[in-house]
N, C-alpha and C positions, 0 to 999 in steps of 0.2 A: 284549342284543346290539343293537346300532347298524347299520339299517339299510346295506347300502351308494349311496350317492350316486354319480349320473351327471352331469357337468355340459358342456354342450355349448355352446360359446363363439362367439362370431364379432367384428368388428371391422367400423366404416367411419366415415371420417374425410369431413369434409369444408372447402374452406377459405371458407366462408361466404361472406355478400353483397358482401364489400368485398375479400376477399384475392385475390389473386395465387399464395400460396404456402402450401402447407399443411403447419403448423407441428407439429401434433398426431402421436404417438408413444402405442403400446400395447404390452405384454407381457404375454404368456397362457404359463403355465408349470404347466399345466391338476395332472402329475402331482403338484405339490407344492401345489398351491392357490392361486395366485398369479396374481393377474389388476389390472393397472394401465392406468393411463391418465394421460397427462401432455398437459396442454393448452398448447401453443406461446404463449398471448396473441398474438394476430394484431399486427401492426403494431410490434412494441418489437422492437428488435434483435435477431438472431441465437435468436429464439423456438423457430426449429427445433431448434437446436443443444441449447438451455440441455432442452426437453423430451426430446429425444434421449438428453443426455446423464443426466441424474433418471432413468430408463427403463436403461440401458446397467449402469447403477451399481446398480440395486436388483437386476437381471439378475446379476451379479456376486457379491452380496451372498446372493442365494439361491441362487447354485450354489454355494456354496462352506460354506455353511449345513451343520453336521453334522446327520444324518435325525433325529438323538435331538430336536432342536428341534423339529421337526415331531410327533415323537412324543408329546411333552411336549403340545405341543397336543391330538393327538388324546385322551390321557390326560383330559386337563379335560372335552372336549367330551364324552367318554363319563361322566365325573362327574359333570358339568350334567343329564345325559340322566335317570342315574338318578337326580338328585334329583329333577328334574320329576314321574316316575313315582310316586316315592315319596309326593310331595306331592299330585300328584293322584289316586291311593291314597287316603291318608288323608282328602281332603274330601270324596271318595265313600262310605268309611267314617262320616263323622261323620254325612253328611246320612241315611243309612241307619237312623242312632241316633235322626236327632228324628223 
């Protein structure tokens, strides 16, 4: 059984030594696992917009995401788990043997 995980998030942006405008865009969508960041590139056109919009879109993309997706994740992640176990079982096992 898989621990359950606590994840506590925070965000801060800033428009560094040379901006004016700070271009940088995050999304924390803690329940499903989802934590991004999109960096505006200071100084190129419409930086806000373009990370804004990367960010607005993934937002979109995972709310609309059926849960099974995520479950399918969780599924592996618990598979991974018990192999580790398993394997580090067994090399405890072996060293025990020599």
């Amino acid at each position: 059984m898989l621990a359950s995980l606590q994840i506590e998030h925070a965000s801060l942006s800033d428009v560094g030594r040379r901006g004016t405008n700070n271009e940088d865009a995050h999304l924390a969508q803690p329940m499903r696992g989802v934590f991004a960041v999109a960096d505006g590139m200071g100084g190129h056109a419409a930086g806000e917009v373009a990370s804004q919009l990367a960010l607005s879109t993934l937002d979109r993309l995972v709310a609309t995401a059926p849960d099974s997706t995520y479950a399918a994740d969780s599924s592996l992640a618990t598979a991974l788990a018990k192999q580790r176990r398993l394997e580090e079982s067994t090399t405890t096992a072996e060293k025990d043997l020599t």
